[in-house]
N, C-alpha and C positions, 0 to 999 in steps of 0.2 A: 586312482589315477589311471588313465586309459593308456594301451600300448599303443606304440606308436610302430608304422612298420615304411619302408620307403621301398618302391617297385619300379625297378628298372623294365618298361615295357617296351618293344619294339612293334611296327605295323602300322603304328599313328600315322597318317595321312595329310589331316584338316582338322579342323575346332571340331566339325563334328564328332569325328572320334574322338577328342576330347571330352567331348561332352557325354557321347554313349559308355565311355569307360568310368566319370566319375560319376554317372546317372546309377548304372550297373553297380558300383559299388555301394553306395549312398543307401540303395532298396536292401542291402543286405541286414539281415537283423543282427545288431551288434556293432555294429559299423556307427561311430561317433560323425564323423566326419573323413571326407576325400575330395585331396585338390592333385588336379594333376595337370605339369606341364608339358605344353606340347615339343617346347627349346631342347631342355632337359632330357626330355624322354622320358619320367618320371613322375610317378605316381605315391603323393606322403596321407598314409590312412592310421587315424585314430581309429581304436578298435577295442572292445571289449575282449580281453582274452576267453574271459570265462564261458564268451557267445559264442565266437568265432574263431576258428585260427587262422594262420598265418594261411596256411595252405589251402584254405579254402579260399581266400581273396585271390591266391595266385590261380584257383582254378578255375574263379568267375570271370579273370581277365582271358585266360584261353576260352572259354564259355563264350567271350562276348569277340570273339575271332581276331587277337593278339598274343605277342609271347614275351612271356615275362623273363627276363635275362638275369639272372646272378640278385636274386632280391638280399637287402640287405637284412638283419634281422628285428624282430622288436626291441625297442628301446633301448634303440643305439648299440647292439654288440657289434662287437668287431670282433676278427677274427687274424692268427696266425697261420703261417704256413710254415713245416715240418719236414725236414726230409728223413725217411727213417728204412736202415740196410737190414737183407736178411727175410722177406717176406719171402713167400716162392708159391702160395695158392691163395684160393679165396680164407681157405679158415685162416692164415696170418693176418688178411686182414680183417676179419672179424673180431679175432683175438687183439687186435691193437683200439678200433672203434672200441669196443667193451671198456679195453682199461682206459682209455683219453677219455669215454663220457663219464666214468667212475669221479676225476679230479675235481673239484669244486670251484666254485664259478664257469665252470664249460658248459657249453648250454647244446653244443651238439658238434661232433666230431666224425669227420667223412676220411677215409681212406684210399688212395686210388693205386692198383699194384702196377698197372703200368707206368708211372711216374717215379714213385715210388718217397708219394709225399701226402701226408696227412693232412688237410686242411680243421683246424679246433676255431670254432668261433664261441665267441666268450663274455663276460662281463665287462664293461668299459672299466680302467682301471686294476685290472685282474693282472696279476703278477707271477703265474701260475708254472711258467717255462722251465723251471727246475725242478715242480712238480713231472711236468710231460716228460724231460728224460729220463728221470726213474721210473716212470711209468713204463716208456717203453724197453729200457735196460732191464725191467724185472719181469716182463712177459718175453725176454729172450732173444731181442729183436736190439740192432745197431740204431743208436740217437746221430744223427750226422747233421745236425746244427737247424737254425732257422732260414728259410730259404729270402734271398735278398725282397726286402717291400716291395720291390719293380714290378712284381711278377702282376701279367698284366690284367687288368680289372675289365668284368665282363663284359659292363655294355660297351666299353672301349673298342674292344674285341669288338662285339659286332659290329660296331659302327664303320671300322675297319674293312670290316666280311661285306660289309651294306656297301660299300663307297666301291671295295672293287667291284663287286656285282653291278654298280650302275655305270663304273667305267666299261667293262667288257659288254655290256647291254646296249650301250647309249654307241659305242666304235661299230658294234654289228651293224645297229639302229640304223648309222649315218649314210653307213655303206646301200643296204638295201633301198632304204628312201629316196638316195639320189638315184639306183637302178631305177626303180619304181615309175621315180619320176619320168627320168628318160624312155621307158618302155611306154608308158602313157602317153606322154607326148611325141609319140612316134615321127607325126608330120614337122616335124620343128627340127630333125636331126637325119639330112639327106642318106646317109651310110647305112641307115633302116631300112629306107625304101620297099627294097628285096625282101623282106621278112611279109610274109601275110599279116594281116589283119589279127584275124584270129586266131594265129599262132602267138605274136605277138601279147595278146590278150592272155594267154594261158599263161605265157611267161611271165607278166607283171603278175598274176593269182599265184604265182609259185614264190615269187619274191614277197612278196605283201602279207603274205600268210604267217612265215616264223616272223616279217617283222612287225605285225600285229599283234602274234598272242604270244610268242616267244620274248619278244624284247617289251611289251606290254602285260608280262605275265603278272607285275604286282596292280595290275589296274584293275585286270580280272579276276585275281585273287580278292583284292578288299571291297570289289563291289559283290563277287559272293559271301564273304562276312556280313556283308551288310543287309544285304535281302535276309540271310538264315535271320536276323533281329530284328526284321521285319521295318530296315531303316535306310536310310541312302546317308551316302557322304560323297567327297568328291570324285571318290574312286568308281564311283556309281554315273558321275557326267561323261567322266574319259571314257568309262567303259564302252556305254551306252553309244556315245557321241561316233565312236574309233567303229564299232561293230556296226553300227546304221550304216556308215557309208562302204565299211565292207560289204556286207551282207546284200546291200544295194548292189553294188559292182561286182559282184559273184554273178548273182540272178542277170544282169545284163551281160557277162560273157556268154553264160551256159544257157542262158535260155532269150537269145535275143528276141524273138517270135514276141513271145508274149507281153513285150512292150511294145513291138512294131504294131501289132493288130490293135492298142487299145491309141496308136495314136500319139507316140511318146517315143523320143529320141533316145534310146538304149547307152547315155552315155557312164563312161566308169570312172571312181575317185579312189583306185587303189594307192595313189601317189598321197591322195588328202589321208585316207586312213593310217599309212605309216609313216606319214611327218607327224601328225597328230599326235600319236606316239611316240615317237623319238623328241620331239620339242619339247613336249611337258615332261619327257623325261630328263632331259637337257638341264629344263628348269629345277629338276627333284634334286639332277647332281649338282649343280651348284648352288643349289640350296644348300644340300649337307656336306661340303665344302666349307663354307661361308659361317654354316651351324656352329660346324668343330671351334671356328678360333671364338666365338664368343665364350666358352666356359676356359678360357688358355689362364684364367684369374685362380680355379680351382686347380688346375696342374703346376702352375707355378708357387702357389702355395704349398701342395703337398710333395716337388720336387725340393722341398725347404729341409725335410726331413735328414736328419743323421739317421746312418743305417748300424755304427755301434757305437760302444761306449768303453771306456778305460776306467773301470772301477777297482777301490783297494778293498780288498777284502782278506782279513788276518794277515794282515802288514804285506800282501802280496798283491803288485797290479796285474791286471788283466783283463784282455780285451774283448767284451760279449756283447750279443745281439743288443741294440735299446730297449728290444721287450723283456728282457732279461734284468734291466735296471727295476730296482724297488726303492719303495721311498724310504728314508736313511742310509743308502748306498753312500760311500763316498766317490767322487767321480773326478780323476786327474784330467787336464784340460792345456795340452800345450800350445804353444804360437802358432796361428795359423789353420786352426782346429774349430768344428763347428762345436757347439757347447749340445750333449745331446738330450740335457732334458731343464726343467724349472729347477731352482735351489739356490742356496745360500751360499755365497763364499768364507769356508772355514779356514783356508789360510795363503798364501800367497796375493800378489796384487797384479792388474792389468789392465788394459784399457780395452774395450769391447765392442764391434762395430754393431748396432742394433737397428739400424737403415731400415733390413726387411721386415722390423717388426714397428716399427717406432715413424720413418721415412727421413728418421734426423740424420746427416751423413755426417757430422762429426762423434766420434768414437767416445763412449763413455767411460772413465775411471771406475774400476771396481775394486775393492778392497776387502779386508773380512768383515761381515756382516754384510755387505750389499747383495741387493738379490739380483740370478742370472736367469738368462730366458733360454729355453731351445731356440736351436738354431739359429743363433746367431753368431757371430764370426769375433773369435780372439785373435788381437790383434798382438799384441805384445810380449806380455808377459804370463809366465805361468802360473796355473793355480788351481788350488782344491775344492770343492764344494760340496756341499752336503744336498742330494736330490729331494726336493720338496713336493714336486710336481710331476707325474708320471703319465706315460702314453695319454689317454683322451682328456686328461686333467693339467695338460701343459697350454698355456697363452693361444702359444700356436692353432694346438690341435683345436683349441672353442675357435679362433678367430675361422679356422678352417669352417667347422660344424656351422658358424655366424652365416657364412658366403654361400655356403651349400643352400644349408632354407629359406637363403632372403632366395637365391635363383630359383628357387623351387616353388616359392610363394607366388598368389597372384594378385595383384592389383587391380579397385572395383572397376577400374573401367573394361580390364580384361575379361572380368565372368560375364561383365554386359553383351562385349563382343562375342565370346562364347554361346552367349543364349540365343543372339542373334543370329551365327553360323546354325545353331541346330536347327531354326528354320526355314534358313537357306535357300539349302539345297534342294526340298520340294515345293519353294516357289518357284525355282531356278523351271523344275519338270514343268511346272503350270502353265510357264510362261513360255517353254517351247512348246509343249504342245499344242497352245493357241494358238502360237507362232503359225503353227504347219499347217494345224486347220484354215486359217486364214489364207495364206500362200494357196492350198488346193479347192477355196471358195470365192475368192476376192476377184482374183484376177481373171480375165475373158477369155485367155487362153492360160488356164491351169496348169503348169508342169509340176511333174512329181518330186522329178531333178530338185528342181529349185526350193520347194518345200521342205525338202530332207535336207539340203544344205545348211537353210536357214535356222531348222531344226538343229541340226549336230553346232552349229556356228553358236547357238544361243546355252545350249549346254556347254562347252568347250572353254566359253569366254568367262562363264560367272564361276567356276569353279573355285572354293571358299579358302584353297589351303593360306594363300597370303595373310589371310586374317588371323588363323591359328598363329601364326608367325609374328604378329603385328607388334603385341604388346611382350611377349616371355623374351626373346631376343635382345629387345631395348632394356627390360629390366636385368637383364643377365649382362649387357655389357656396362650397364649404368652401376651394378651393383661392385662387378670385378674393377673396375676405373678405381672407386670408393674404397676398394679393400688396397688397392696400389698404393693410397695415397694418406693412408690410417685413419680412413671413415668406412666403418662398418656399419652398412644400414640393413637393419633385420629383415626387408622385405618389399613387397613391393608397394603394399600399402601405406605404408612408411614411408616409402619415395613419393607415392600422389600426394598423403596427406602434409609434406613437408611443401611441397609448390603451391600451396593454400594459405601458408602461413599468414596472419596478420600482428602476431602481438610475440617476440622474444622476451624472455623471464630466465636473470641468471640469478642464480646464489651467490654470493656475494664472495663469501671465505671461504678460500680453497679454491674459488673457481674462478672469479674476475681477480682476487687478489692471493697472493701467494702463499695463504693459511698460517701467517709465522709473522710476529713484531719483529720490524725493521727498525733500526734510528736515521730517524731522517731530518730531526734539528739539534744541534750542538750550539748552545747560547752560554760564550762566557760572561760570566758578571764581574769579574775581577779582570782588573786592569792586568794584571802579572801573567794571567791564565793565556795558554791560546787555544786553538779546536783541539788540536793533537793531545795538549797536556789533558784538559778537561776530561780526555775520552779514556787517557790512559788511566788517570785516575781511579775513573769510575770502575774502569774492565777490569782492575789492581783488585778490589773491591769483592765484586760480582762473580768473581773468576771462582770462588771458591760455593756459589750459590746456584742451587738449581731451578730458578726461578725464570721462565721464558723469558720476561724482561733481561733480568740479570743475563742470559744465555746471548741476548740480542745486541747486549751494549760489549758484551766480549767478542764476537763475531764481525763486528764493525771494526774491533782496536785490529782484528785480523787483520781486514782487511787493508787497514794502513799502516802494516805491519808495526804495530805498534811493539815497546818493548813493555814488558808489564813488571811491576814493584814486586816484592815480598811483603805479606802483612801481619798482623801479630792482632791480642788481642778481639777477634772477628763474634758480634752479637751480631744474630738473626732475631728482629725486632719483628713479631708474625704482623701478616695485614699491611707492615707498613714501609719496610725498608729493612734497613743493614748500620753498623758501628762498626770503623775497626781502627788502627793507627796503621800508617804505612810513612817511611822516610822519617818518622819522627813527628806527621801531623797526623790528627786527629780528622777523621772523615766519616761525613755522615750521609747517608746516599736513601730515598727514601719518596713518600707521596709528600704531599701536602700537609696533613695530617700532622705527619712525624713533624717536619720543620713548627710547624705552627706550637708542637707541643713542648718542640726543645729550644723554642725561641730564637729558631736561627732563619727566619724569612722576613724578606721587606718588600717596599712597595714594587720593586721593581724587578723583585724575582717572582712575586706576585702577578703582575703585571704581564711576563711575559710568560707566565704557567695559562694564562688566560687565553692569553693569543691562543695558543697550541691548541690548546681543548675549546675553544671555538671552531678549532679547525679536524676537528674528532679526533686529537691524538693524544696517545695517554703521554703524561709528565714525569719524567722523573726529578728531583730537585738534588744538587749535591753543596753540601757545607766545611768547608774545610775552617779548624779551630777554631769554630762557633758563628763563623762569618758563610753570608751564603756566596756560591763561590760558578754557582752556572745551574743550569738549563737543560737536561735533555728531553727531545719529543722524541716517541717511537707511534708507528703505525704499522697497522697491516698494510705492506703499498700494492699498487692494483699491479699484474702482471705487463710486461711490456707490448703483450699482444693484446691489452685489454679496448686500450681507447682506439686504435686503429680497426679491431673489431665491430667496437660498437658506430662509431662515423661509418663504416664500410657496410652496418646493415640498415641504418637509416638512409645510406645512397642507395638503397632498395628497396626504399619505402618501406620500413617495417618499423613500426615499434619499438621500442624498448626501456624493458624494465629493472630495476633488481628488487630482489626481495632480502631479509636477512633479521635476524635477533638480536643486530647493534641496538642502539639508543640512535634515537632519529639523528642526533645531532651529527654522529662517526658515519651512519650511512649516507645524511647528505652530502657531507662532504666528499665520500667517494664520488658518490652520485656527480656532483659540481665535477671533480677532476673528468670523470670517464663521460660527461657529457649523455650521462641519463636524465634524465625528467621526471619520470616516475617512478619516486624510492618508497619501497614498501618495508618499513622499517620495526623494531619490537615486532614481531614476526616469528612467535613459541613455533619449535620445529612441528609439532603436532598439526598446526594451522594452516603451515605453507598450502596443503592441496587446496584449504578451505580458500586461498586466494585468488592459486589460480584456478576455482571453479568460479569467481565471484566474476574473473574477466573473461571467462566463457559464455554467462549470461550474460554480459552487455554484449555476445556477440565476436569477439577476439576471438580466433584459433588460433591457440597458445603454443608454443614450445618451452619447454622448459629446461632450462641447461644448469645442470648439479655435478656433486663429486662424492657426497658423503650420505650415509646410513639415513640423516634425516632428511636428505632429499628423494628417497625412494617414494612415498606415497605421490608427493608432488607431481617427479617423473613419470608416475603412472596417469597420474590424471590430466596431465597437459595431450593435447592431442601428439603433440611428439614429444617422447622424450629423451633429450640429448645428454647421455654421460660421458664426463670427463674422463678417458682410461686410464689416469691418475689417480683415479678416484677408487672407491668400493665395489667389493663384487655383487655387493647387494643393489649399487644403483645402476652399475651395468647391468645387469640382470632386468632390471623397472624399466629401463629405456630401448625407443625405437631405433637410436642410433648410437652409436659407440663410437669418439673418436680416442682412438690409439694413443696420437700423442697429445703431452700436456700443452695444447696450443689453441688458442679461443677463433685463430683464422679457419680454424676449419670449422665451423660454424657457419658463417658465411657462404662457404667456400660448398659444403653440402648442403645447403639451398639450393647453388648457384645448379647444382649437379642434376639436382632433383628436379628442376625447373628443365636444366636442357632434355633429358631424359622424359618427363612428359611431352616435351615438344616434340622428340623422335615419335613417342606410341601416337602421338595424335596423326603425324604426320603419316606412319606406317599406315597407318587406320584408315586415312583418308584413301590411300595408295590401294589399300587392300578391298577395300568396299563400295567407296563410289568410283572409283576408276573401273570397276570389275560393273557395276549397277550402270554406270553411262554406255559402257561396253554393251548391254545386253538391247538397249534400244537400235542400235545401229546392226547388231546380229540378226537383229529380227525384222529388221530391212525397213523402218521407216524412213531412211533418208532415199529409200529407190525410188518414189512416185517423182517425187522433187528431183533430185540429183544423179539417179539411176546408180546410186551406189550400195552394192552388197560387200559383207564380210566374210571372204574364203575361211571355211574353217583352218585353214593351214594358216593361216595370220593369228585369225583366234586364239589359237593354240601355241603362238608364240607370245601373243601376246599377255597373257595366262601365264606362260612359265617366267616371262620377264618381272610380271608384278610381284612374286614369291620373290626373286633375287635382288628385286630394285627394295624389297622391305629386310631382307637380312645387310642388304649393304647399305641402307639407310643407317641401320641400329650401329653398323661396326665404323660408319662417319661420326658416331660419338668419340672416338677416341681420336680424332683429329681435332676435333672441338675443344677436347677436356685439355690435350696437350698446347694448345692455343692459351687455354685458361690458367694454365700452369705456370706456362714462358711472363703473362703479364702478370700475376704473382710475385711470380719470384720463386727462391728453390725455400724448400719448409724449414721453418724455424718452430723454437718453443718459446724462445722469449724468457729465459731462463736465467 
């Protein structure tokens, strides 16, 4: 099994970087696979350990002129932080690295003496923390506890460092440009006058200077990366674009002569060079602005976390870090209180509000033996549990781990665009320097002015970064929406391949219907009897048998608060039923079979055992002193979100099917109730995939919606596949999407998602490339022979940084959408 490693990079620009960073890795030997997002900032690589390590990928990514910020480590560790009193040089902390990499499960242990905090990264699940303070108490040194989770996470950090650096850049930027401008346009502002010419000229070269290569330093920066790899990206048009018309307007202050002699109006664009820069830098900031709220799905999830826990350990509470919890801890849980890890309730009762994990906002009942989730909110009462589930093995933390990779994944339209940005940018060059040549051949009176314009205008406009943006944004807000609402979809591929849908395929038991026989006909046969008696009867009976049936027909007398008899006498009759006396009569409770054998059935309890089981429900028959005495039907009944489900996804044209291992007769009849058509029935769990592979060759792109162990192959083979999180860890596991709660509307509901969400990338995409493609014809001045109309690169260059910001606020007009979709919903139910 290959390691898996994830790389916070900083420096991306455009798709092409994109593209040269996962190109760059891909060539390395040992390297399985690398995808890397541009949203994110993130780069996720399979990798042969035995080939390559961790630190050589982080050295290819500085190789290929970026920087890798706080990389997380191979396969999934995670890591604690440490604070520890008493070091006072470097050999304390060597002495302490020694002992923390000695503990087992530590995979590598840094110590920093000016903080005076140990950071141990570790095995996922690794429970090690009482190990590390012995560790450090027996090499001599103060243990002073775990430092709070907040402590802030690296590329956070930079993005932080990144946002002021383009606030203080872009405030200089704004100031000097308007100088620029005004020294430029000298005759437009009478208060000039007085100043010379040429003095004037010097001053705007004095301003235009730091606010060209100063406030444009990361332009120049990534188009030198880029040349050392022998490669352009966008950082390579601004460069290029911003320095032409400086470089131009330099040479006409200081050396006017040598344009006047050839014939050529010596004029200057220092104003175009430092808007140029400051606009597309404008654009950069509110780009990542805009960036930051789309991942707000992953902070809000991991602000979910309990920071300790109140465990009994040798009849004494006490209150320690959550990484310090291990599983058979006991863990005390008062009113009011988040629960801080997975487990079992061993004793006390409560109700439990599980909203952020579930989106059900009425509070759950817990009692002993019921299982509790982190972080979710005790509403009432008190209580103890036994920890089952610890740090990366808690609900939470996978649904976290879920969110993370779907945002990190790419979707195939994205690597399309991707391939496309990589050869961009040197048609972009192609196509201006036509441009120029044309401009200094074409026309009867050639200006060089105007050629170089058209030139920087046509580099300026196509610059690719929007497209990097296009699709990972949409996917990152489409996915965080999904996690809000307890639809976990693993990716982005996942989301395209769910908008394609043509054929839904549910399982039947457990998933469309409630996994558990219900009684849902009570037929008396005797005049004497009514509903109530007949049930109490039977529950009098049953109450003492552990037969799901018998469990089904007690659970009904519950529910009508029935009072139930004393019985005496009680035969367990195997295969068939039950004997017992209760009140002084004699009662026989049983199939078909039995009665027929004891001679207590007639035509007309006959009769209506038939009804029933035409209608696929199993019978039970009851006989009191020898006479038959009533009727019950029990079924599996379908959930209450099932039939509104299923009408709600034929109002979108789709399909739908069940499949299941009843006898045709019990499946059609669900079939009839939920208003399916196509019941695929006897149906050996072994088969299911073989099914739905059969409606993938008529052409169907399948989904398939399951909950149990035997739905896993299925799940895998349907082009999506959708687990109930009711269900098994094994079929969550199989599928492309995970809904949280036990609710068949969010089936629908994550199509509906999936659909808006290709509409943003499509849309982005359009926004990002032929907006940016029609731009380049008008830059390059065809509409001037007809229209006399050219493109100031200082338009260009707003217009360039507007397309980057009109596609991240595209993506985050999802979440007005989804809330739109929500309000006509309704608030979430399970139908329970």
């Amino acid at each position: 099994m290959p390691d898996k490693i994830t790389l916070n990079i900083k420096g991306m620009s455009c798709a092409a970087c994109v593209r040269r960073v996962e190109r760059g890795l891909q060539e390395m030997e040992g390297v399985r696979s690398a995808a890397v997002n541009f949203a994110t900032e993130k780069a996720s690589v399979e990798f042969d350990s035995d080939v390559v390590k961790s630190d050589a990928l982080k050295s290819k990514v500085s190789e290929l002129g970026y920087e890798v910020v706080g990389a997380a480590d191979p396969a999934g560790a995670l890591q604690s932080t440490v604070s520890v009193g008493g070091m006072s040089c470097a050999a304390c902390v060597r002495r302490v690295e020694n002992v923390l990499n000695e503990i087992p499960g530590v995979r590598d242990a840094s110590v920093n003496l000016a903080t005076g905090r140990a950071t141990v990264r570790h095995d996922p699940g690794w429970t090690g923390l009482s190990d590390v303070e012995k560790a450090v108490t027996d090499a001599g040194y103060e243990y002073l506890g775990v430092v709070d989770a907040a402590v802030a996470d690296p590329l956070e950090a930079a993005r932080v460092k990144d946002l002021t650096d383009l606030k203080r850049k872009l405030s200089v930027g704004i100031v000097l440009s308007l100088l620029t401008f005004v020294g430029t346009m000298q005759h437009w502002f009478p208060f000039l006058s007085t100043i010379p010419r040429n003095t004037m000229l010097v001053l705007v070269f004095l301003l235009a200077t730091p606010a060209v290569f100063w406030v444009g330093t990361r332009f120049f920066q990534g188009a030198w990366k880029a040349a050392k790899q022998k490669t352009t990206d966008m950082n390579t048009l601004v460069a290029v674009g911003a320095l032409s018309a400086y470089l131009y307007s330099t040479a006409a202050t200081f050396f006017p002569g040598f344009f006047t002699k050839a014939g050529v109006a010596p004029h200057v664009y220092f104003d175009g060079a430092a808007m140029i820069v400051t606009l597309i830098l404008l654009g950069r900031f509110l780009e990542a602005r805009a960036r930051g709220r789309t991942s707000q799905a992953i902070k809000r999830l991991m602000g979910l976390k309990p920071k300790t826990a109140r465990i009994i350990r040798n009849g004494e509470e006490m209150e320690v870090a959550i990484e310090s919890v291990v599983v058979g801890d006991r863990v005390s849980v008062r009113p009011g209180e988040k629960i801080p890890t997975d487990g079992k309730v061993v004793s006390g009762a409560s109700s439990v509000d599980e909203s952020m994990l579930t989106g059900e906002s009425l509070p759950v009942s817990k009692e002993e033996g019921d299982t509790v989730f982190a972080a979710t909110l005790n509403k009432s009462g008190a209580f103890v549990f036994e920890a089952v589930r610890v740090g990366s093995e808690t609900a939470l933390a996978q649904i976290i781990r879920l969110v993370e990779d779907a945002q990190g994944s790419k979707a195939p339209i994205q690597r399309l665009a991707d391939k496309v940005a990589s050869i961009f940018v040197p048609c972009v060059f192609a196509v201006a320097l036509v441009t120029f040549a044309l401009w200094m051949l074409l026309p009867r009176d050639p200006q060089f002015s105007r050629a170089l314009l058209n030139f920087v205008s046509v580099l300026i406009i196509a610059c690719p970064c929007a497209m990097g943006l296009a699709t990972p944004t949409a996917v990152m807000v489409g996915t965080g929406l999904g996690a809000d609402d307890g639809i976990l979809i693993k990716g982005g591929e996942s989301l395209e391949k769910a908008y394609k849908l043509t054929t839904i395929v549910f399982d039947k038991t457990g998933t469309l219907t409630r996994g558990e026989p219900r009684v849902t006909d009570i037929l008396p046969l005797d005049e004497s009897l009514g509903v109530d008696e007949l049930l109490r009867i039977a529950a009098s009976v049953e109450a003492v048998s552990e037969h799901p049936l018998g469990q089904a027909i007690v659970e009904a007398s519950k529910e009508r608060n029935l009072r139930l008899s004393s019985i005496r006498d009680f035969e367990a009759l195997s295969g068939m039923g039950a004997r017992a006396t209760t009140e002084e009569r004699s009662v026989l409770l049983g199939n078909l079979k039995l009665m027929k054998q004891e001679g207590t059935v007639g035509p007309e309890a006959e009769n209506a055992g038939r009804r029933l089981a035409d209608q696929g429900k199993t019978t039970v028959f009851l006989a009191l002193d020898g006479k038959p005495a009533g009727v019950l039907g029990l079924s599996d009944t379908p959930k209450e979100s099932a039939a509104g489900t299923v009408e709600r996804l034929k109002q979108m044209g789709l399909k739908v099917a069940m499949i299941t291992g009843d006898n045709e007769k019990t499946a059609r009849a669900v079939g009839n109730l939920l208003g399916i058509d196509e019941v695929m029935a006897e149906v050996l769990p072994g088969d299911k995939a073989g099914a739905v592979r059969s409606l993938q060759e008529k052409g169907e792109i399948t989904a398939m919606v399951g909950d149990g162990i035997n739905d896993a192959p299925a799940l895998t083979q349907a082009d999506i596949g959708i687990a109930i999180g009711a269900g098994t860890d094994v079929a969550i596991e199989a599928s492309d999407i995970t809904l949280v709660r036990n609710d068949l509307n969010l089936v629908p509901k994550a199509i509906r998602l999936s659909e808006m969400t290709l509409r943003v990338i499509r849309q982005n995409l359009f926004w990002a490339f032929f907006y940016n493609s029609l731009g380049i014809p008008v830059a390059a001045g065809v509409l001037y022979p007809a229209f006399g109309i050219l493109l100031n690169p200082v338009f260009a260059a707003g217009a360039m940084a507007m397309s980057s910001v009109c596609v991240v606020s595209n993506s985050l007009r999802l979440r007005r959408i989804w809330a739109r979709v929500r309000s006509e919903d309704g608030p979430p139910h399970d139908g329970e």
